[in-house]
Biopython code that builds the backbone (N, CA, C, O; Angstrom):
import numpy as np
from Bio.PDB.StructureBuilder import StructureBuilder

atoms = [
    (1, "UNK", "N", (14.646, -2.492, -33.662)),
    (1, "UNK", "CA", (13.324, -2.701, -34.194)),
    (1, "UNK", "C", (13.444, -2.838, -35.707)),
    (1, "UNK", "O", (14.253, -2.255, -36.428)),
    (2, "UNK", "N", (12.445, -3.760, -36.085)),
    (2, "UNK", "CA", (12.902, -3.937, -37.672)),
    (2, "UNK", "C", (11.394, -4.187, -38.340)),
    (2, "UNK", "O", (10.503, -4.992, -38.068)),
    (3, "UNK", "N", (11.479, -3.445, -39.042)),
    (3, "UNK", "CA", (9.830, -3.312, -39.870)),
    (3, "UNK", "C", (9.796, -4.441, -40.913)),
    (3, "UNK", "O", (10.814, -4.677, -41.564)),
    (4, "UNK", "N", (8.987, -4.949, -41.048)),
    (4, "UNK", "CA", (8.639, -6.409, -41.792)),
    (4, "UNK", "C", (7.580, -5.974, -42.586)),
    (4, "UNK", "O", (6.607, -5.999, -41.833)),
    (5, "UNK", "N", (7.257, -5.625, -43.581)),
    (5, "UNK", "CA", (6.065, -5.057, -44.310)),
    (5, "UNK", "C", (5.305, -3.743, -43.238)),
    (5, "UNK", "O", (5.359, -2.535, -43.009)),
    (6, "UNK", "N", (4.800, -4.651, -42.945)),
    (6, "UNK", "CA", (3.966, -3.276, -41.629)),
    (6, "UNK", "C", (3.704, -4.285, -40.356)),
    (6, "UNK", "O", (2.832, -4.274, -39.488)),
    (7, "UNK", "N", (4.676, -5.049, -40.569)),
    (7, "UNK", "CA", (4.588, -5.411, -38.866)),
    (7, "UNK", "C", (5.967, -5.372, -38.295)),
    (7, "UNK", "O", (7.005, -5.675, -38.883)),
    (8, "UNK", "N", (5.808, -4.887, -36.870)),
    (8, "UNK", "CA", (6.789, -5.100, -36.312)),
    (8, "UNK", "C", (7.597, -5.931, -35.471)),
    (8, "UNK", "O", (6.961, -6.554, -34.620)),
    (9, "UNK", "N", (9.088, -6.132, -35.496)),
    (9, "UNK", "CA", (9.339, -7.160, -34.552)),
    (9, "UNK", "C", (10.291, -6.231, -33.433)),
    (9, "UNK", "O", (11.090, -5.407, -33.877)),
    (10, "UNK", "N", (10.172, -6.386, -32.340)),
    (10, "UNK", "CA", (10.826, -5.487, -31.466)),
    (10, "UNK", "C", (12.091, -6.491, -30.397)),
    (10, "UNK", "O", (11.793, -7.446, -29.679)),
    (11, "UNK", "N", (12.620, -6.269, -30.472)),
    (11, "UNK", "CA", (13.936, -7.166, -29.950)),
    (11, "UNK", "C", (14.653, -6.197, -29.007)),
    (11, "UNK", "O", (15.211, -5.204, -29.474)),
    (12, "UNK", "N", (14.656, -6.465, -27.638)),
    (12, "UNK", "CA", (15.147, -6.063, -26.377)),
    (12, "UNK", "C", (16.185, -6.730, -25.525)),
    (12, "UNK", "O", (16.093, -7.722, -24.802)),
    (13, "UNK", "N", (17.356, -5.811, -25.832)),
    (13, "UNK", "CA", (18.874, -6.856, -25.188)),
    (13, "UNK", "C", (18.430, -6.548, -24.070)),
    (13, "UNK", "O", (17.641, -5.608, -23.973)),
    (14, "UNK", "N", (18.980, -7.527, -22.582)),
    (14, "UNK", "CA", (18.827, -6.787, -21.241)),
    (14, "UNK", "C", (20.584, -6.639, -20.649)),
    (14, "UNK", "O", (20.944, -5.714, -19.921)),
    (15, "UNK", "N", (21.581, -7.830, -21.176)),
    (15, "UNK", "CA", (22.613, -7.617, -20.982)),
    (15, "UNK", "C", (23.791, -7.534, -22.292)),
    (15, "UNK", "O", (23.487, -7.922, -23.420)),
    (16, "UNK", "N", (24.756, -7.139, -22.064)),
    (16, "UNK", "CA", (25.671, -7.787, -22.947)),
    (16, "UNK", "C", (25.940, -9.297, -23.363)),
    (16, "UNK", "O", (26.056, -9.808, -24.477)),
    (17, "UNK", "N", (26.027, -10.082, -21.491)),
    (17, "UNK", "CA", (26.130, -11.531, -21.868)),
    (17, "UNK", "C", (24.942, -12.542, -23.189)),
    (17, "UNK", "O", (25.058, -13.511, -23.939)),
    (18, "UNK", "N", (23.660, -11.334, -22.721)),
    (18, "UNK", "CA", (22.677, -11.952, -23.161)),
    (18, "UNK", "C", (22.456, -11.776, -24.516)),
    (18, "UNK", "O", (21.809, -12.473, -25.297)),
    (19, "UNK", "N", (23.227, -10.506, -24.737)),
    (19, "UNK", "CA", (22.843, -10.135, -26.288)),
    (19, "UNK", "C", (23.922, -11.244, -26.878)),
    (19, "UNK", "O", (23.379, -12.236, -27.364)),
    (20, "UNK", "N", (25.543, -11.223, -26.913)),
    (20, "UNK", "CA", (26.258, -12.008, -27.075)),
    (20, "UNK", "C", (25.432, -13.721, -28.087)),
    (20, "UNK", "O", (25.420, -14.114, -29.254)),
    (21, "UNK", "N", (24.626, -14.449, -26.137)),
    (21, "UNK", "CA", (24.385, -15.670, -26.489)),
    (21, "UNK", "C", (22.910, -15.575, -27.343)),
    (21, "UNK", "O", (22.539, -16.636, -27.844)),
    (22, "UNK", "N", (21.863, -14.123, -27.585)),
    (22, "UNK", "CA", (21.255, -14.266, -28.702)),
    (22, "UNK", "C", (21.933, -13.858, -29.802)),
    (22, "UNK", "O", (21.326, -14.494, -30.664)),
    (23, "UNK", "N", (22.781, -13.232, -30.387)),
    (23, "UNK", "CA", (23.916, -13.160, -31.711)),
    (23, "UNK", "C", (24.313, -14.132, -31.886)),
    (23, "UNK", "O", (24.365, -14.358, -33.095)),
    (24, "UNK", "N", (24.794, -15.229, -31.065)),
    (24, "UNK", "CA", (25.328, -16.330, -31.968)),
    (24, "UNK", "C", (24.301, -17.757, -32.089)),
    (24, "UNK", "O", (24.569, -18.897, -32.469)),
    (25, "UNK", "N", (23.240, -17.247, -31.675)),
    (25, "UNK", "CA", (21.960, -18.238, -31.730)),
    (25, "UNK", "C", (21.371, -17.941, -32.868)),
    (25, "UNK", "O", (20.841, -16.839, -33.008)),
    (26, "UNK", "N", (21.367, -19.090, -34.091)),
    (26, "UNK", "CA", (21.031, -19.166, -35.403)),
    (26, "UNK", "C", (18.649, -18.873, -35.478)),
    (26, "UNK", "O", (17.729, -19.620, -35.145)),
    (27, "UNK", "N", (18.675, -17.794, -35.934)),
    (27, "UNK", "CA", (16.628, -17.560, -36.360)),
    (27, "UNK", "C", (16.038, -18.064, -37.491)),
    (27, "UNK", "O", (16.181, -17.616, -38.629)),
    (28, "UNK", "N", (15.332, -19.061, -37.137)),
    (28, "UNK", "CA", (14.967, -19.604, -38.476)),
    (28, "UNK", "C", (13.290, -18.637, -38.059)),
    (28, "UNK", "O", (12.891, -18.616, -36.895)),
    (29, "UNK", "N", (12.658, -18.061, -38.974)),
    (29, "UNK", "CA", (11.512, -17.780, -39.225)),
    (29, "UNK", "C", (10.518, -19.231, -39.835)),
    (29, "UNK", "O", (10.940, -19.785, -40.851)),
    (30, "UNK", "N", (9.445, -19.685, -39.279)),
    (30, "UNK", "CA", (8.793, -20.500, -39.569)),
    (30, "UNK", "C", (7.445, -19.869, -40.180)),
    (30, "UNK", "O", (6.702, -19.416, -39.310)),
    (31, "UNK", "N", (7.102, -19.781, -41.153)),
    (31, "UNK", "CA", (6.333, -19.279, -41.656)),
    (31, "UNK", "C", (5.119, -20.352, -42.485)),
    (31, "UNK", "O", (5.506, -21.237, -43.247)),
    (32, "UNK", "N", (3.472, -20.085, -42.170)),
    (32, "UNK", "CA", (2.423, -20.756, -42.008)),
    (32, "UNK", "C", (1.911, -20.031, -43.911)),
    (32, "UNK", "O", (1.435, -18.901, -44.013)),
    (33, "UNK", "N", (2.104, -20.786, -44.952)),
    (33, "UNK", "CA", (1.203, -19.830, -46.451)),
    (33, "UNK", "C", (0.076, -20.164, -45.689)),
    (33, "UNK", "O", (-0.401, -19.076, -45.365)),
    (34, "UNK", "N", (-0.696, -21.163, -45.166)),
    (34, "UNK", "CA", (-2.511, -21.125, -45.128)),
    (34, "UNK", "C", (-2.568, -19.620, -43.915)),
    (34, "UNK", "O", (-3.421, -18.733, -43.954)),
    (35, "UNK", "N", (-1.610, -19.696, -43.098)),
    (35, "UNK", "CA", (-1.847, -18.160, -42.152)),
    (35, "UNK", "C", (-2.699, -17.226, -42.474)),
    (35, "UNK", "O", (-2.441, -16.837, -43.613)),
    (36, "UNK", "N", (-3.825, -16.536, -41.898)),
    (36, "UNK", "CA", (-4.468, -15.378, -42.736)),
    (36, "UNK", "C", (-4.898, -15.822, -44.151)),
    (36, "UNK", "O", (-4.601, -15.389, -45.264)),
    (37, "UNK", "N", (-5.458, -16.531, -43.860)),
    (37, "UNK", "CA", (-5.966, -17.561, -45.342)),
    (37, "UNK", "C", (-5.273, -16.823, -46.777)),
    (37, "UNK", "O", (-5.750, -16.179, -47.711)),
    (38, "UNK", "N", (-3.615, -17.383, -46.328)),
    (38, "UNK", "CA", (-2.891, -17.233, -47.006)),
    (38, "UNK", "C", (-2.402, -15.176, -48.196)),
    (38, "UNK", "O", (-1.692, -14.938, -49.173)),
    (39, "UNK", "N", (-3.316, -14.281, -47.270)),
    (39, "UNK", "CA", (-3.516, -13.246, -47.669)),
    (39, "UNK", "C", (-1.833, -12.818, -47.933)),
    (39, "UNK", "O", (-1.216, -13.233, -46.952)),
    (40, "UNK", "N", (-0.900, -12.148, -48.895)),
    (40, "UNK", "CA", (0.374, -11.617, -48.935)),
    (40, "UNK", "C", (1.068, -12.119, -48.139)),
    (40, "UNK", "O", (1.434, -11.697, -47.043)),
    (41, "UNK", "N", (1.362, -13.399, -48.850)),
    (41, "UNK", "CA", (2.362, -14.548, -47.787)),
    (41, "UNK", "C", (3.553, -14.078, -48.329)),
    (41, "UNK", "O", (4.458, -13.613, -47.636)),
    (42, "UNK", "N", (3.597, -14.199, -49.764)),
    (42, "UNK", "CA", (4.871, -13.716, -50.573)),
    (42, "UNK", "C", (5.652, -12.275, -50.223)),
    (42, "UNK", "O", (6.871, -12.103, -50.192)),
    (43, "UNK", "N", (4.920, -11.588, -50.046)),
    (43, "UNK", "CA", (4.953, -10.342, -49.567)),
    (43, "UNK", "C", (6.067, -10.197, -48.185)),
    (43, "UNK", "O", (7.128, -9.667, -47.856)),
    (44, "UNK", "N", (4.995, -11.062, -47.688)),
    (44, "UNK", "CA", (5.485, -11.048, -46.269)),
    (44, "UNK", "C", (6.922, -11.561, -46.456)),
    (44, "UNK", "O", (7.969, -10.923, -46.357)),
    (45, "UNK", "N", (6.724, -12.940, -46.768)),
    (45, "UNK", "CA", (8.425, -14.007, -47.027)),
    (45, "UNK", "C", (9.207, -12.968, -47.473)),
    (45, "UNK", "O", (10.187, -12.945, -46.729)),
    (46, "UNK", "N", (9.332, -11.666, -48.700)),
    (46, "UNK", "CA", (10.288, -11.246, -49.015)),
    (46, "UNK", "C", (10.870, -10.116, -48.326)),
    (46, "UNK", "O", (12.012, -9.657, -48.359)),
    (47, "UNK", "N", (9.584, -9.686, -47.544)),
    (47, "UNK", "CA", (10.195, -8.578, -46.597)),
    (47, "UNK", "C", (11.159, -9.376, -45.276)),
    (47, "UNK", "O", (12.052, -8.626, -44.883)),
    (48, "UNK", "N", (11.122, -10.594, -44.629)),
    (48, "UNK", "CA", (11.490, -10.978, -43.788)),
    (48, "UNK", "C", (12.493, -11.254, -44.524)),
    (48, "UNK", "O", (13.453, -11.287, -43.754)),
    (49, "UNK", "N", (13.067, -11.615, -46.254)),
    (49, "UNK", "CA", (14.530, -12.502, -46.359)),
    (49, "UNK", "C", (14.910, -10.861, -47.226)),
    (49, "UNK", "O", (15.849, -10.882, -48.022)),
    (50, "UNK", "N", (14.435, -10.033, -47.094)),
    (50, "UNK", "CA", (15.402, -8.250, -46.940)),
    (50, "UNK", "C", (15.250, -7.779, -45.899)),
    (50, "UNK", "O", (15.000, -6.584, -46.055)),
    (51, "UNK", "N", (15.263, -8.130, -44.579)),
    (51, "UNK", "CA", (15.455, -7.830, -43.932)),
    (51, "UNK", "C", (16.945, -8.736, -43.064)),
    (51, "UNK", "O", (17.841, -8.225, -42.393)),
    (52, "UNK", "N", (16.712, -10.272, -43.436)),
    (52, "UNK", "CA", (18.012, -10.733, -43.268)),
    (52, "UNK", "C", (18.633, -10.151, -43.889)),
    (52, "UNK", "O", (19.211, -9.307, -43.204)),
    (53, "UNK", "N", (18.953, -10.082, -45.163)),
    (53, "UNK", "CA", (20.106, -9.677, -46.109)),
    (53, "UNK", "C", (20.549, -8.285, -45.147)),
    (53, "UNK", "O", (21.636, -8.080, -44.607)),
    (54, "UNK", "N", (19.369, -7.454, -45.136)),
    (54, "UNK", "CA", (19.982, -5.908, -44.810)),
    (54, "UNK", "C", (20.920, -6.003, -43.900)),
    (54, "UNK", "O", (22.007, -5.427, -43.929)),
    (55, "UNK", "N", (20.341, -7.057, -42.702)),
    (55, "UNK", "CA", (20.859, -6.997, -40.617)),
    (55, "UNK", "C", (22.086, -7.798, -41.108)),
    (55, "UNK", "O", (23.062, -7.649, -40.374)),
    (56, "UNK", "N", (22.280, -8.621, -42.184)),
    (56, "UNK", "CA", (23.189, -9.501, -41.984)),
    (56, "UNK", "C", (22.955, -10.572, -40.930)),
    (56, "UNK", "O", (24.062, -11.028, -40.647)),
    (57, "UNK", "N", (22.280, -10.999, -40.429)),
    (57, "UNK", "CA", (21.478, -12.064, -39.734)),
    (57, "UNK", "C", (21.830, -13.128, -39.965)),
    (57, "UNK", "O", (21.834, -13.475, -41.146)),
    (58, "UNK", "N", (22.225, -13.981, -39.025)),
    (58, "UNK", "CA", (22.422, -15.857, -39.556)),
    (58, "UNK", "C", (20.540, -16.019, -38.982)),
    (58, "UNK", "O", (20.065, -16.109, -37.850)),
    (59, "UNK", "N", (20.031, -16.003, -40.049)),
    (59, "UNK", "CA", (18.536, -16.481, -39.860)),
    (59, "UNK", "C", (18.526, -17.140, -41.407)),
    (59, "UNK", "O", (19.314, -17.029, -42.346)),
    (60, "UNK", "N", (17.021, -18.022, -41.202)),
    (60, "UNK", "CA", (16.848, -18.594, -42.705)),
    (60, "UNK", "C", (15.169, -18.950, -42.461)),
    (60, "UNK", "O", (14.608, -19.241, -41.405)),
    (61, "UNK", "N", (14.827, -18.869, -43.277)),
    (61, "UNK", "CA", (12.835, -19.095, -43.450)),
    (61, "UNK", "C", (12.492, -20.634, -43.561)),
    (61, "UNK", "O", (12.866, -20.961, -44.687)),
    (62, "UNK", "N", (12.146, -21.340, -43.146)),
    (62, "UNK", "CA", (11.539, -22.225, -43.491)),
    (62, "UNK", "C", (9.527, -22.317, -43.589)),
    (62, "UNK", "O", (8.798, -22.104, -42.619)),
    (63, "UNK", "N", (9.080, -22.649, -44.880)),
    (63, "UNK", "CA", (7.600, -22.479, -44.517)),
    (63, "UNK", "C", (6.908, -23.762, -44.682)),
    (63, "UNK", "O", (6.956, -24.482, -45.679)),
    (64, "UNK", "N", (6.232, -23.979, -43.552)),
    (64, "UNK", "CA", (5.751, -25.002, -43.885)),
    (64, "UNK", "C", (4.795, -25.474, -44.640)),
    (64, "UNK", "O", (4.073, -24.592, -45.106)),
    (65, "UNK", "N", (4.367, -27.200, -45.107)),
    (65, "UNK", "CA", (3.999, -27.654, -45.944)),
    (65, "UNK", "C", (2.732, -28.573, -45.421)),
    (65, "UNK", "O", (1.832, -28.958, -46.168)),
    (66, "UNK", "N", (2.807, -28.827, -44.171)),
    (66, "UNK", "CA", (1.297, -29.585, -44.018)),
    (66, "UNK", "C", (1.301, -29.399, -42.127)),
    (66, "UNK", "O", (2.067, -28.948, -41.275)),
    (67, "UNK", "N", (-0.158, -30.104, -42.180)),
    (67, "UNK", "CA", (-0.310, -29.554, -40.551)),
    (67, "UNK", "C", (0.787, -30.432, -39.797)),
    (67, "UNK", "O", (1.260, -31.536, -40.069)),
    (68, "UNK", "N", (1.017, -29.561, -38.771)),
    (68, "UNK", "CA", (2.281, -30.541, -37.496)),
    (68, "UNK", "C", (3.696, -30.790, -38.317)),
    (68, "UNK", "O", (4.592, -31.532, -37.912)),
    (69, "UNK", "N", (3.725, -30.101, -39.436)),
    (69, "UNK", "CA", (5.169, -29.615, -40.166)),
    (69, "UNK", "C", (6.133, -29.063, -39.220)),
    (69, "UNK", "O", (7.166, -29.552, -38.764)),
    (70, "UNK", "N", (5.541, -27.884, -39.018)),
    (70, "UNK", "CA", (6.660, -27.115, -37.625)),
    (70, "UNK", "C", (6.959, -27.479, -36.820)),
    (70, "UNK", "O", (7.937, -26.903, -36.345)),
    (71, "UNK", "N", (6.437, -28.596, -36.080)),
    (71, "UNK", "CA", (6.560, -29.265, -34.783)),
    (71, "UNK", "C", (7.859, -30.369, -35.365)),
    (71, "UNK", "O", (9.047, -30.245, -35.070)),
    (72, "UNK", "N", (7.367, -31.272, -36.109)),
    (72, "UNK", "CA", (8.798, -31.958, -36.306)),
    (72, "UNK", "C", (9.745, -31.511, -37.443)),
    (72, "UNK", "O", (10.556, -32.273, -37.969)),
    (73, "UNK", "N", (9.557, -30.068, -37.816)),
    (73, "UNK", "CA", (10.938, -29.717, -38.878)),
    (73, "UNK", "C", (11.691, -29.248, -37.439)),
    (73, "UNK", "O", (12.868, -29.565, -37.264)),
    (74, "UNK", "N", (10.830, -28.349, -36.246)),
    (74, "UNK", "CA", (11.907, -28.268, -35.186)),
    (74, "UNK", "C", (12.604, -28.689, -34.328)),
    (74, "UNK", "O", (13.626, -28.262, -33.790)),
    (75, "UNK", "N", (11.792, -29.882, -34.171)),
    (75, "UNK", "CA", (12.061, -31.165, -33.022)),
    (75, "UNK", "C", (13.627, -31.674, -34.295)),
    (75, "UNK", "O", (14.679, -31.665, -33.656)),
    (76, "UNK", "N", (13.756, -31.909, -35.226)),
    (76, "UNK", "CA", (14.621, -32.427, -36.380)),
    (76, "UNK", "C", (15.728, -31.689, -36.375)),
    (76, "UNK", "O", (16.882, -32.102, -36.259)),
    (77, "UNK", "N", (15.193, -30.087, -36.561)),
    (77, "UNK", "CA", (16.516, -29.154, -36.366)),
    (77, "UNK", "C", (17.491, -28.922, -35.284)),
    (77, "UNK", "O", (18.692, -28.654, -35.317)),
    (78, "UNK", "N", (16.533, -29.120, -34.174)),
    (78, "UNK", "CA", (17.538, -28.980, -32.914)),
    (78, "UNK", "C", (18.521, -30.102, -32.861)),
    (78, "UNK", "O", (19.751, -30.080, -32.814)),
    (79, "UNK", "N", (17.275, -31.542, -32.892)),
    (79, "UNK", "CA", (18.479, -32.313, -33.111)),
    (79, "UNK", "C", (19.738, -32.468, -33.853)),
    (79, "UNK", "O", (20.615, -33.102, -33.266)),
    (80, "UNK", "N", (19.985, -32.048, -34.940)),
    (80, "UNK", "CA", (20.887, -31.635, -36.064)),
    (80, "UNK", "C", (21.223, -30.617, -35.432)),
    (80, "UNK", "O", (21.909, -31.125, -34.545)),
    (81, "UNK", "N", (21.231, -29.531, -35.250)),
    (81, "UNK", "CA", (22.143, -28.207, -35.679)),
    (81, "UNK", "C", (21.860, -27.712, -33.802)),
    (81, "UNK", "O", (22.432, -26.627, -33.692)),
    (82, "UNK", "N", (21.379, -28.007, -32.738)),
    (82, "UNK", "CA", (21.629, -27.570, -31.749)),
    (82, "UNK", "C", (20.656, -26.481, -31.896)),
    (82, "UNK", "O", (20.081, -26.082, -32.909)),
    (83, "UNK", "N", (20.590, -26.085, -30.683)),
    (83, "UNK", "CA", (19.478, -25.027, -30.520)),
    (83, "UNK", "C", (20.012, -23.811, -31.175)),
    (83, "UNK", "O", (21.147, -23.355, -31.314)),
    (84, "UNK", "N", (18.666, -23.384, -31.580)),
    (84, "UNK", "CA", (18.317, -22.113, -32.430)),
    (84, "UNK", "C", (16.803, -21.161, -31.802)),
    (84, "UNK", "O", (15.877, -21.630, -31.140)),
    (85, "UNK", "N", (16.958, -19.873, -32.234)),
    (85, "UNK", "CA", (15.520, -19.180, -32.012)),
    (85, "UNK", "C", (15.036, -19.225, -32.948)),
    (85, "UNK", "O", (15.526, -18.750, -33.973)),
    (86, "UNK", "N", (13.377, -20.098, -32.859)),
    (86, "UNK", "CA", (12.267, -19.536, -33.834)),
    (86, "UNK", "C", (11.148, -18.963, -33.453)),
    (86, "UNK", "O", (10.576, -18.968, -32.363)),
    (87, "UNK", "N", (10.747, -18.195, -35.014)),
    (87, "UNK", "CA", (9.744, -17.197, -34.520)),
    (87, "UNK", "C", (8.468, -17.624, -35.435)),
    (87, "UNK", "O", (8.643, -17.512, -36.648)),
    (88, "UNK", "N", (7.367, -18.039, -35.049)),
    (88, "UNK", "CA", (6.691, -18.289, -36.113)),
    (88, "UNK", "C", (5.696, -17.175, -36.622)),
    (88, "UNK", "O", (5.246, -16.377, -35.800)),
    (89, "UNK", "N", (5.466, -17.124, -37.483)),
    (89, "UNK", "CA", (5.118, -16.241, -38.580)),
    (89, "UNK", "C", (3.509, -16.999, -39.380)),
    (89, "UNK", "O", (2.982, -16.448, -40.347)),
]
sb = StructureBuilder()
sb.init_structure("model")
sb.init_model(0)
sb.init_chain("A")
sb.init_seg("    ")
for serial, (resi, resn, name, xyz) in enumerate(atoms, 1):
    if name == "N":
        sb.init_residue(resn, " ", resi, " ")
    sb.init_atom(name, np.array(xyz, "f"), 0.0, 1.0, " ", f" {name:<3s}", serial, name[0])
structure = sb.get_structure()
């Protein structure tokens, strides 16, 4: 479990195999500034990139920039870099 400002994200292995193929599956956090009409976005962004640093995490933030951004920065990424977990934010 890993505290993000005051929210939590709760992450549940069920096997070894499974934990394994989520460890080497790259987390990009997708993160929305208009979200919560933009209330402690910054806030938020820096608790999620100290919380990579801390876990040592292959994760990276991307935030987006206009509507239907997320849809093709991910449709783009998979193609490039193969599947990854995102979490949007």
């Amino acid at each position: 479990m890993f505290l993000l400002q005051k929210h939590y994200v709760y992450v549940i292995i069920i096997t070894d195999t499974f934990k394994k193929r989520i460890n080497a599956m790259k987390t990009v956090f997708i993160i929305n500034p208009k979200s919560g009409q933009g209330k402690r976005v910054d806030e938020f962004i820096s608790s999620v990139k100290e919380t990579i640093d801390k876990t040592g995490a292959d994760a990276e933030i991307y935030i987006t920039k206009a509507i239907g951004d997320a849809k093709t920065y991910v449709h783009d990424y998979c193609e490039d870099n193969g599947p990854a977990r995102f979490i949007a934010c």
